[in-house]
FIFI-106723 format. One line per field, with one value per atom (N, C-alpha, C): atom name; residue number from 1; x, y, z. Coordinates in nm, 2 decimals. Layout:
<rs>
at <- [CA ...]
i <- [NUM ...]
c1 <- [X ...]
c2 <- [Y ...]
c3 <- [Z ...]
</rs>
This chain:
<rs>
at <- [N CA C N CA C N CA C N CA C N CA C N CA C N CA C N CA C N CA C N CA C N CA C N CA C N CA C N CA C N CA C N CA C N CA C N CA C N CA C N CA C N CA C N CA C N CA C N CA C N CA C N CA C N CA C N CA C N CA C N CA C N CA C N CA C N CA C N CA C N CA C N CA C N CA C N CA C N CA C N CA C N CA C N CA C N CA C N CA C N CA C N CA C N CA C N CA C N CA C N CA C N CA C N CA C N CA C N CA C N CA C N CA C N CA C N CA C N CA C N CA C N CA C N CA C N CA C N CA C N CA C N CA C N CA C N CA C N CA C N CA C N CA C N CA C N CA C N CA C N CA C N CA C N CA C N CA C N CA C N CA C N CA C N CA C N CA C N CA C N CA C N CA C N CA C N CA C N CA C N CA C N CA C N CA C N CA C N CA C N CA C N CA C N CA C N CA C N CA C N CA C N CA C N CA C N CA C N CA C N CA C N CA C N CA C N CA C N CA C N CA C N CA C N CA C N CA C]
i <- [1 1 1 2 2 2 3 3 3 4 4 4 5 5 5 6 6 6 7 7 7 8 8 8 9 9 9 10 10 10 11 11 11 12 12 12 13 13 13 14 14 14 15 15 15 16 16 16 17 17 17 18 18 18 19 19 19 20 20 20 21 21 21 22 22 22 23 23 23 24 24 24 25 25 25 26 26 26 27 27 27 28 28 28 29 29 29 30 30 30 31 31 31 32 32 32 33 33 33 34 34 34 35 35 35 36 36 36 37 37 37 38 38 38 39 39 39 40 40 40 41 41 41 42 42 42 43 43 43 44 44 44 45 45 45 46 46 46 47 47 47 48 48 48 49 49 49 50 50 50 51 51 51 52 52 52 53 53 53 54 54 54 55 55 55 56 56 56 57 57 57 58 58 58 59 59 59 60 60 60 61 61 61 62 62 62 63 63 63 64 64 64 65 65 65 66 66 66 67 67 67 68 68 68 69 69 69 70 70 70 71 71 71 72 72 72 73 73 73 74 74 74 75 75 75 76 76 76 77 77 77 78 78 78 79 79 79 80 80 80 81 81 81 82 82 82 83 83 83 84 84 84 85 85 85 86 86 86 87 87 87 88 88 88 89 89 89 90 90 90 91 91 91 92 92 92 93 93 93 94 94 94 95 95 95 96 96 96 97 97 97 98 98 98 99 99 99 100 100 100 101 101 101 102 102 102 103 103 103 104 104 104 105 105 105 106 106 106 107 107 107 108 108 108 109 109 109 110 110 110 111 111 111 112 112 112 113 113 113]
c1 <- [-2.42 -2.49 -2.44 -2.58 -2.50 -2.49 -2.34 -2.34 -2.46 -2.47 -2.57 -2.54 -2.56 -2.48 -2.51 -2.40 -2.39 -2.49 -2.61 -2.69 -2.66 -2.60 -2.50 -2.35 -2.31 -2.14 -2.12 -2.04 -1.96 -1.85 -1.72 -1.61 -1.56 -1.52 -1.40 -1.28 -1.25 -1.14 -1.09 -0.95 -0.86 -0.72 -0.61 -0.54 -0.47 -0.33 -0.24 -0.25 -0.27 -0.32 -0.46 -0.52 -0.64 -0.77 -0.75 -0.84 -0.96 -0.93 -1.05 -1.03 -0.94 -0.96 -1.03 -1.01 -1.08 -1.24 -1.26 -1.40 -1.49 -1.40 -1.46 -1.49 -1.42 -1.45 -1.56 -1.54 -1.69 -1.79 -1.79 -1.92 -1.98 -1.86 -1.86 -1.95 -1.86 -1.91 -2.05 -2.09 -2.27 -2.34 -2.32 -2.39 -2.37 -2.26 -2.24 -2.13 -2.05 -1.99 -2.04 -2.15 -2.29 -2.33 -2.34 -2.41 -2.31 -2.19 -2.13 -1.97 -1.93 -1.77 -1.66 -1.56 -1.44 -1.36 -1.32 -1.24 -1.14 -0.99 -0.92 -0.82 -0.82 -0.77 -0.59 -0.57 -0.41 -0.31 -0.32 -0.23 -0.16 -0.28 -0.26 -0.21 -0.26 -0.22 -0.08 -0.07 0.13 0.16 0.17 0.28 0.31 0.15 0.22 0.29 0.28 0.29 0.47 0.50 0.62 0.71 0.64 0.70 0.75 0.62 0.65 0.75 0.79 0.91 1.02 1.01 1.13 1.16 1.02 1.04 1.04 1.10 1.06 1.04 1.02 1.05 0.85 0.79 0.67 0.70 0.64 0.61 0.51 0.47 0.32 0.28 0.34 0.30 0.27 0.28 0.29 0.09 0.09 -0.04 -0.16 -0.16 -0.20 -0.26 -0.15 -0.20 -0.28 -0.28 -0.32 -0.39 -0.43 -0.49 -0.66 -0.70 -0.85 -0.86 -0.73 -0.78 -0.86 -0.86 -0.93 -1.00 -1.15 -1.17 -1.26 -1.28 -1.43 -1.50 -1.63 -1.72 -1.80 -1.80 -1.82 -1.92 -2.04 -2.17 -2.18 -2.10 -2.05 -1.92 -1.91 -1.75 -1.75 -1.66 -1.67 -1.54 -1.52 -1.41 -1.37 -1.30 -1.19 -1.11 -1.13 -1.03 -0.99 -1.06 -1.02 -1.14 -1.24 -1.38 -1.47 -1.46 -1.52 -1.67 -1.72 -1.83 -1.90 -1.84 -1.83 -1.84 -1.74 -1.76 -1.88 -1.93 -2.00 -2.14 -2.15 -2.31 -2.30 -2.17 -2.17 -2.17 -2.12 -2.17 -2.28 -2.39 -2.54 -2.59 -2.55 -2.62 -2.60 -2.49 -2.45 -2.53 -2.53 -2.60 -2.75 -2.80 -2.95 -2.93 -2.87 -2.87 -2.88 -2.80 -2.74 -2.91 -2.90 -3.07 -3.20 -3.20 -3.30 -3.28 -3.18 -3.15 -3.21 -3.14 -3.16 -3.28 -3.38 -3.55 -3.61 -3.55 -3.60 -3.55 -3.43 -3.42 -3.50 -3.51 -3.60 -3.78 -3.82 -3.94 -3.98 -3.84 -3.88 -3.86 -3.75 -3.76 -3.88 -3.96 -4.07 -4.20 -4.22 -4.27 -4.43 -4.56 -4.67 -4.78 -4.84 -4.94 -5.04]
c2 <- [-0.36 -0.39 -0.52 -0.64 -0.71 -0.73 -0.79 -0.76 -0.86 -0.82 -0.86 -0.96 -1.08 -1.14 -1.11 -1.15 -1.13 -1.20 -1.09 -1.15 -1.20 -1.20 -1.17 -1.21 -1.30 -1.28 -1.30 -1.23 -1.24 -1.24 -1.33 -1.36 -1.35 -1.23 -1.18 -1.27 -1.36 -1.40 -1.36 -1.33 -1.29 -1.26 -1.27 -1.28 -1.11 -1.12 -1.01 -0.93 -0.81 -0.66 -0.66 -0.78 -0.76 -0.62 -0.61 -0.48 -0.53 -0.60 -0.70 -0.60 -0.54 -0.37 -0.30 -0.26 -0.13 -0.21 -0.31 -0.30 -0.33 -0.39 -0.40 -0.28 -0.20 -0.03 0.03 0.00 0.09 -0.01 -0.11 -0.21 -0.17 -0.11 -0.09 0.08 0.11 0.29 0.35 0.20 0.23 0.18 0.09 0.02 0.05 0.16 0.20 0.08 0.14 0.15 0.05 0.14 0.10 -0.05 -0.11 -0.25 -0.35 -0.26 -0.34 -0.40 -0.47 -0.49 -0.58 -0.50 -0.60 -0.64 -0.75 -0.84 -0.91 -0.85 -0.92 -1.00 -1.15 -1.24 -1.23 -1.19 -1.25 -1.20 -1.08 -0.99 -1.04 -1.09 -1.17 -1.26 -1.40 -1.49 -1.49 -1.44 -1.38 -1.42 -1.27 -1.27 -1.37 -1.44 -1.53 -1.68 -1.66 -1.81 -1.76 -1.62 -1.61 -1.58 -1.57 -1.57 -1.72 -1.78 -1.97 -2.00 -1.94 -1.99 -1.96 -1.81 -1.76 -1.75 -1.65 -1.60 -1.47 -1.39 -1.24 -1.26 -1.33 -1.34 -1.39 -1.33 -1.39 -1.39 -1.51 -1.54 -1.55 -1.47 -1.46 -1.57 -1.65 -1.77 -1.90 -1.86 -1.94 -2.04 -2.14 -2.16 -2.07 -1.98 -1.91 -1.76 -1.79 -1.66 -1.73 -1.84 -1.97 -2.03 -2.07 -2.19 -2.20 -2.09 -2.08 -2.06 -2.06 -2.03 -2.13 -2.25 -2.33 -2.42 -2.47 -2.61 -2.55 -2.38 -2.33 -2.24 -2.31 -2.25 -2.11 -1.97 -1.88 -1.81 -1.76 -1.74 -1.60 -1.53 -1.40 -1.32 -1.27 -1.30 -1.14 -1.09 -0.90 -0.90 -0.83 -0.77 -0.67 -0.68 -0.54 -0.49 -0.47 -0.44 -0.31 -0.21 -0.07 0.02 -0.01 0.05 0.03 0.17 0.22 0.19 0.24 0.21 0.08 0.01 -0.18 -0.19 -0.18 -0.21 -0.18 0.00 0.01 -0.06 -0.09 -0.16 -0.34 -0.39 -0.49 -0.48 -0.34 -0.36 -0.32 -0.27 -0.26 -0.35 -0.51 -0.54 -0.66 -0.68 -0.72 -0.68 -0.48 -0.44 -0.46 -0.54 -0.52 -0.65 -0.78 -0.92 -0.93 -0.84 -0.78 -0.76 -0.63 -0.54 -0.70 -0.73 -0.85 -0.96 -1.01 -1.12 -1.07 -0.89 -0.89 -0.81 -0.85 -0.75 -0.87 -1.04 -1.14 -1.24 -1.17 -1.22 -1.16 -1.02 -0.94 -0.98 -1.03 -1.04 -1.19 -1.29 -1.42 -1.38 -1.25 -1.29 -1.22 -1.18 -1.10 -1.21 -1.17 -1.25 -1.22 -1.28 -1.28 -1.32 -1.23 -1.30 -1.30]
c3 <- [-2.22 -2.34 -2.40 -2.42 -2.51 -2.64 -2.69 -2.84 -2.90 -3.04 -3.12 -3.19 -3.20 -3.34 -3.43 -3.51 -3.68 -3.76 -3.82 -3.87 -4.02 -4.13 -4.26 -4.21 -4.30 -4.26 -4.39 -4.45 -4.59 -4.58 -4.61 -4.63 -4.76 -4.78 -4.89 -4.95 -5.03 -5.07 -5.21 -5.19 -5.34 -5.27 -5.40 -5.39 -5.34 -5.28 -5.25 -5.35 -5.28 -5.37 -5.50 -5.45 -5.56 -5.50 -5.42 -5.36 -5.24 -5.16 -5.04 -4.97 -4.91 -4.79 -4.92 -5.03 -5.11 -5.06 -5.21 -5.19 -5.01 -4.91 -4.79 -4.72 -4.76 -4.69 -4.75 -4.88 -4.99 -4.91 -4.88 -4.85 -4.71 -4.60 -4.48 -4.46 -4.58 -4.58 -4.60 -4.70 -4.72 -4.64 -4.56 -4.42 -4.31 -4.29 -4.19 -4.10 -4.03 -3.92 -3.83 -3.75 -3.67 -3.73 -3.82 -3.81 -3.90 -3.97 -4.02 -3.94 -3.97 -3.90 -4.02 -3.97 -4.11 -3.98 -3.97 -3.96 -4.07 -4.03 -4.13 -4.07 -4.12 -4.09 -4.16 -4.25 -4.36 -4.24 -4.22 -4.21 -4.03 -3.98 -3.82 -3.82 -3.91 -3.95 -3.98 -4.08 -4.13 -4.07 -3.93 -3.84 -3.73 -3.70 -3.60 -3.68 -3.80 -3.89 -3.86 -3.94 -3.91 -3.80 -3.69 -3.57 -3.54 -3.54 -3.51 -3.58 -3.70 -3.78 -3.79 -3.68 -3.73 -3.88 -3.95 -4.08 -4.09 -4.22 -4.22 -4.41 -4.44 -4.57 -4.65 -4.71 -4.77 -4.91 -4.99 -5.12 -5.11 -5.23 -5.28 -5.39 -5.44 -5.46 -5.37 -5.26 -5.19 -5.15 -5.06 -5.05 -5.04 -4.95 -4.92 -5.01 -5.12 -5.24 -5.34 -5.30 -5.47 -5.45 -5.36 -5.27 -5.34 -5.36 -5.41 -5.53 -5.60 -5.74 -5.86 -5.78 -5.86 -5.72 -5.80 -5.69 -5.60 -5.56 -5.50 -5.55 -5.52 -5.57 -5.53 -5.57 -5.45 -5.48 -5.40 -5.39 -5.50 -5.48 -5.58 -5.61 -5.67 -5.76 -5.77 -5.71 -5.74 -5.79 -5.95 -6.01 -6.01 -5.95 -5.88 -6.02 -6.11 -6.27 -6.27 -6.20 -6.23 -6.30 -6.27 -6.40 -6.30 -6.20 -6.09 -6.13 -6.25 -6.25 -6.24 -6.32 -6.33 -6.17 -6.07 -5.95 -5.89 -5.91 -5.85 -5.86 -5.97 -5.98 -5.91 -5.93 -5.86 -5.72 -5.63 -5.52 -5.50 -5.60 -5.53 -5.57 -5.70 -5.65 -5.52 -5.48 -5.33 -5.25 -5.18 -5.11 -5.10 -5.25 -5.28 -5.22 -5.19 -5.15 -5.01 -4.98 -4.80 -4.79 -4.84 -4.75 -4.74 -4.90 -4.88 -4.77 -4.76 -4.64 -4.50 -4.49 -4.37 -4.32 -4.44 -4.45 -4.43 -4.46 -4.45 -4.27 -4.24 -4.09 -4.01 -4.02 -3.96 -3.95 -4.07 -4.08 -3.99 -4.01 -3.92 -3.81 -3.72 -3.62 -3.54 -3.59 -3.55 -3.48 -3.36 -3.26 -3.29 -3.37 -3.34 -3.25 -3.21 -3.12 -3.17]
</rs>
């Protein structure tokens, strides 16, 4: 079987313990398994950054936790604060952006004769 490419990619950024595994799993759990995929890059990166260095030691101030906090501009902004409900309607309306995109890839790639 071959794989399918990624018709949607959304890339998650925020800082250490802001909640990118919570809200990525709620995002994964409503689209399923089956058509969705997480990929997490921090946690890979780390270790070979600190292997090359011969580190065991992370600061969370460091580039890597800060780096974005000013200077990009990002397509949508989800607030992780603690006020389940606040989140939840921000992720439908994400999911309602998701479904539209991919109700509109679907419709171009559709072959007429």
């Amino acid at each position: 079987m071959t794989p399918t490419p990624p018709r949607i990619i959304l890339l998650f950024s925020g800082k250490r313990k802001s909640g990118k595994d919570y809200v990525t799993d709620l995002i994964q759990k409503r689209l399923t398994a089956e058509i969705c995929c997480i990929l997490r890059l921090s946690a890979p990166l780390k270790q070979q950054y600190a292997k090359d260095h011969n580190v065991c030691v992370c600061v969370d101030d460091a580039e890597s936790e800060c780096g974005l906090d000013e200077g990009v501009k990002f397509d949508w902004i989800i607030r992780n604060d603690g006020a389940d409900d606040v989140l939840e309607e921000q992720l439908e309306g994400l999911l309602a952006l998701i479904k539209a995109r991919e109700d509109s890839n679907t419709q171009n790639s559709i072959k007429l004769d």
